[in-house]
N, C-alpha and C positions, 0 to 999 in steps of 0.2 A: 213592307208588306206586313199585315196585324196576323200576329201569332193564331192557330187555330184555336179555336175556342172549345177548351173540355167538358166533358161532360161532369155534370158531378156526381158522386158517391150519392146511394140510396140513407135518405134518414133513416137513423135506427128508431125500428118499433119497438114500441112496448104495448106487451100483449094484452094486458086488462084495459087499455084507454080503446084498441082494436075491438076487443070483445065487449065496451061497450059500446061505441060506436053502433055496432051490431044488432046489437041486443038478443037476449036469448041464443046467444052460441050454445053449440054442444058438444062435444067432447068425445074423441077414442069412440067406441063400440055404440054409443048414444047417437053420435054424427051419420054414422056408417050405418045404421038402422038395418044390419044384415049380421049371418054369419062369416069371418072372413074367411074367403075362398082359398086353396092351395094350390089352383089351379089357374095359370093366364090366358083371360080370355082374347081371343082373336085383337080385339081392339088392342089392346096393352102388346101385345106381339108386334102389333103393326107400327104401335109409337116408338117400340125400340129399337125398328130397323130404321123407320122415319132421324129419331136421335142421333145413330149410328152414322147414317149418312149425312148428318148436317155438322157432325164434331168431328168425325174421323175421317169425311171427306171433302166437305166444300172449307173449313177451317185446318183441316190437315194435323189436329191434338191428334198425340199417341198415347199410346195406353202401355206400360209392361206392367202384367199382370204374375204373380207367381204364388205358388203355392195352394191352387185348386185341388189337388190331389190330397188337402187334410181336412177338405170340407165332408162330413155325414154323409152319407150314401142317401139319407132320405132330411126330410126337417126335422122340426121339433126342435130347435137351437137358434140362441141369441148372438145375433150377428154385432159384436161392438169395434166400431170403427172409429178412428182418430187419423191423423188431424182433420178438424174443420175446417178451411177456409178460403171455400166459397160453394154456391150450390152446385156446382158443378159435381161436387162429391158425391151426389144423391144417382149421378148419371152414372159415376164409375163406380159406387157398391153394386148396382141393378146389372152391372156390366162384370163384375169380376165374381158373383154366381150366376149359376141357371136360372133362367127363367119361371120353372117349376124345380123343386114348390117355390113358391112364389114368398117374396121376400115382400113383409110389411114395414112402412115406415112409424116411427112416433113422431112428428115432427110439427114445427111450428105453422098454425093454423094461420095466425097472423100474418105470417109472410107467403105461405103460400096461396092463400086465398083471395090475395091483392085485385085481383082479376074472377069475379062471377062464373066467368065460365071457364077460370081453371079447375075450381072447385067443382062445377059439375061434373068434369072431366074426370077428375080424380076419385069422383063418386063413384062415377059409373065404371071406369078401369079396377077401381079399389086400389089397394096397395100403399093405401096411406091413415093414417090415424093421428087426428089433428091434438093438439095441446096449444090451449090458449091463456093460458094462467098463468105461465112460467113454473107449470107445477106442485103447486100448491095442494097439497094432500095426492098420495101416489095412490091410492087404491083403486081408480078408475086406469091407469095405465097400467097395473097388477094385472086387473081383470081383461085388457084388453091383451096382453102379454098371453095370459091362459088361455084366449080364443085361437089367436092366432098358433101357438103352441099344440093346442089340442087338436087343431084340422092338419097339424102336421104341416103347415111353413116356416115360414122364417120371419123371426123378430129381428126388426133391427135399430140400433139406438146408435146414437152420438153421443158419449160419455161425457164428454165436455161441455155438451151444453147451449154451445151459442158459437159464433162465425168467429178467426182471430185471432191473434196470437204467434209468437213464433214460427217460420217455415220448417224447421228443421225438429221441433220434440211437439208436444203436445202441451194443451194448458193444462189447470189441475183438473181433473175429475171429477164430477159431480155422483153422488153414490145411489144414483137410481137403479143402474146396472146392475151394481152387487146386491140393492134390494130386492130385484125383481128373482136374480137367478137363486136369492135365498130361497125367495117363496115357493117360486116356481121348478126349483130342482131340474130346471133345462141346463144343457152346458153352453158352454160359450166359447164362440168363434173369432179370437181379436183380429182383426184386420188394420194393417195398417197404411196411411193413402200420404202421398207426399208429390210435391211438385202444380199444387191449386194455387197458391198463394198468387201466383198473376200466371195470367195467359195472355198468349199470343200466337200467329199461325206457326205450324210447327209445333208447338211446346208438348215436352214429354212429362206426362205424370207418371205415378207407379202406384199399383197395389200391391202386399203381401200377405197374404191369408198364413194364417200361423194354426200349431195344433190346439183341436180344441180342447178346455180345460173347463174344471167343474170349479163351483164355489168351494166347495170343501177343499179340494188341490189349493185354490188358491189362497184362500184362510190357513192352512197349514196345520199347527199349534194352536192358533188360535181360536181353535174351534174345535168342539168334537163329533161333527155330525149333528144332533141332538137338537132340531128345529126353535130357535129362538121363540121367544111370542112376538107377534107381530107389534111393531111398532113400539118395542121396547128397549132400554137403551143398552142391552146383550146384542140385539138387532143390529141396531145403528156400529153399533163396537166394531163389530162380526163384517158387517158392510165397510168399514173404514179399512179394514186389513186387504179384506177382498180390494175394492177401487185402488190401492198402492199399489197394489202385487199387479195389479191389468193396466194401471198408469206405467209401471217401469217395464212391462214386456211390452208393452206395442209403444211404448216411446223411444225404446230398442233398435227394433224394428225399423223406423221411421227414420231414425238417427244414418239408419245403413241404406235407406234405398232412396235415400232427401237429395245425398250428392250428386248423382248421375244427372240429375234430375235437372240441374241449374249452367246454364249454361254459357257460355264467359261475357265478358263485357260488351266485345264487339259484334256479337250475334244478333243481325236482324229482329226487334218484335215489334214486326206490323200488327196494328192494331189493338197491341198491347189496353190501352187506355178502353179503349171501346170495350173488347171483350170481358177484360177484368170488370169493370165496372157492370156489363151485363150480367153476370153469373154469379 
C-alpha cells in the first residue's frame, strides 16, 4: 500500500519580490488609512470566539496561560513576544490578553495578505499593521507604534523577526523593540509563548506574561535616561543593551514553561503533518 502522500511546507517569502509583485504596497498607518482604534469592534469579537472554537474545540489545542495579573490596568505598552514558530502565535497573544484595548500587530504583509480577502478582513477588523520590506528604515513603524500607543492599546512585535529556530529558547533579537520603546517611552510587556513548534490534536502550548519593564530598567548603566538622537549610534548602542536584557528574560521564561509542554514519544499526534504545516 503507497505511503500517504505529505503535504509540503509553504516557500519561504521574500518580502520585496511580494511587494513588487503588487505594486505600490503601503505600509503600517499608510495601509490602515485610519486612526488605530482601542476598541474591538463586533466583527473582531465574533472571529475570536469563531478562532476559539475551531482551535480549542474541534482540534482540542490547550492553552496555559499565566501571568495576566502583571498586564496594565489600561494600554499604552509594548507587548514583545518570543518564541516564533508558527502562526498560530498571533492566535495565542490575541488570546493571552483582553480583547480591549485592543492589541495591534506589526506583522508581515507578505504573508498575511496571501489571500485578497484576508487582507480586507484585516482591514476592516483592524488590529494588524502590515511590513513589507523586511524593515528597512523603522520610522514608519516608530510612527505607527505612537498611533497605536496614543489611542491607548497595545503594540505588539515579535523580536525575533521571522518563523524558526529552536523549540525551547528564542533566536537572537532583532533591535526594533528597544528602538521603538526608546522613542516612544512606552514600557514593555515580555511575554513568553512555548510549545508552537508542531501541532497536533491535543497539544498544549503555554504563555507567560512577565512584569512589565521600561527601557531605561533594562539599559541599566548603560544608559542615563537622557534621550539619544534618533538614529544615532548612542541609539543603536542603548538599543543593543536593551534587546540582550529582554532576549535573556523571556528566553528564561520560555526555558521554564517549553518542558511541560512536550510530550513523550509514544503520544498520539494525529494530524501532526497537516496542522503544523497549516499554521
Amino acid at each position: 500500500m503507497p505511503e500517504p502522500r505529505r503535504r509540503r511546507a509553504p516557500a519561504r517569502l521574500r518580502p520585496q519580490e511580494e511587494a513588487d509583485k503588487r505594486g505600490n504596497v503601503s505600509e503600517g498607518l499608510a495601509w490602515l488609512g485610519r486612526h488605530p482604534e482601542p476598541a474591538s469592534g463586533p466583527l473582531l469579537r465574533l472571529l475570536r470566539v469563531l478562532v476559539r472554537f475551531v482551535c480549542f474545540g474541534l482540534l482540542r489545542l490547550r492553552l496555559d496561560i499565566t501571568g495576566r495579573e502583571n498586564l496594565p490596568s489600561g494600554g499604552g505598552y509594548i507587548l514583545a513576544a518570543a518564541t516564533h514558530r508558527s502562526w498560530i502565535d498571533s492566535v495565542l497573544i490575541a488570546l493571552a490578553v483582553p480583547p480591549e484595548p485592543k492589541p495591534w500587530f506589526l506583522g508581515s504583509g507578505a504573508t498575511a495578505f496571501r489571500r485578497r480577502w484576508l487582507e480586507r478582513l484585516l482591514h476592516r477588523t483592524g488590529g494588524m499593521l502590515p511590513v513589507w520590506r523586511g524593515g528597512v528604515g523603522i520610522e514608519h513603524h516608530v510612527a505607527a507604534a505612537r498611533a497605536v500607543l496614543g489611542a491607548g492599546a497595545v503594540f505588539v512585535m515579535m523580536p525575533e523577526g521571522t518563523i524558526g529556530g529552536p523549540p525551547d529558547r528564542p533566536t537572537p533579537f532583532r533591535g526594533g523593540t528597544a528602538v521603538i520603546a526608546l522613542r516612544t517611552r512606552a514600557p514593555i510587556v515580555p511575554l513568553a509563548i512555548a510549545g508552537a513548534e508542531e501541532l497536533y490534536l491535543g497539544k498544549l502550548m503555554a504563555c507567560r506574561l512577565l512584569p512589565p519593564v521600561t527601557a531605561r530598567e533594562l539599559a541599566g548603566e548603560a544608559w542615563n535616561g537622557t534621550p539619544p538622537a534618533e538614529g544615532s549610534k548612542e541609539e543603536l548602542e542603548i538599543a543593543r543593551v536593551i534587546t540582550d536584557r529582554l532576549e535573556a528574560i523571556i528566553g528564561e521564561a520560555v526555558a521554564e514553561i517549553w518542558p511541560p509542554t512536550v510530550d513523550p514519544p509514544s503520544h498520539p499526534r494525529r494530524l501532526k503533518e497537516r496542522l503544523t504545516n497549516w499554521f
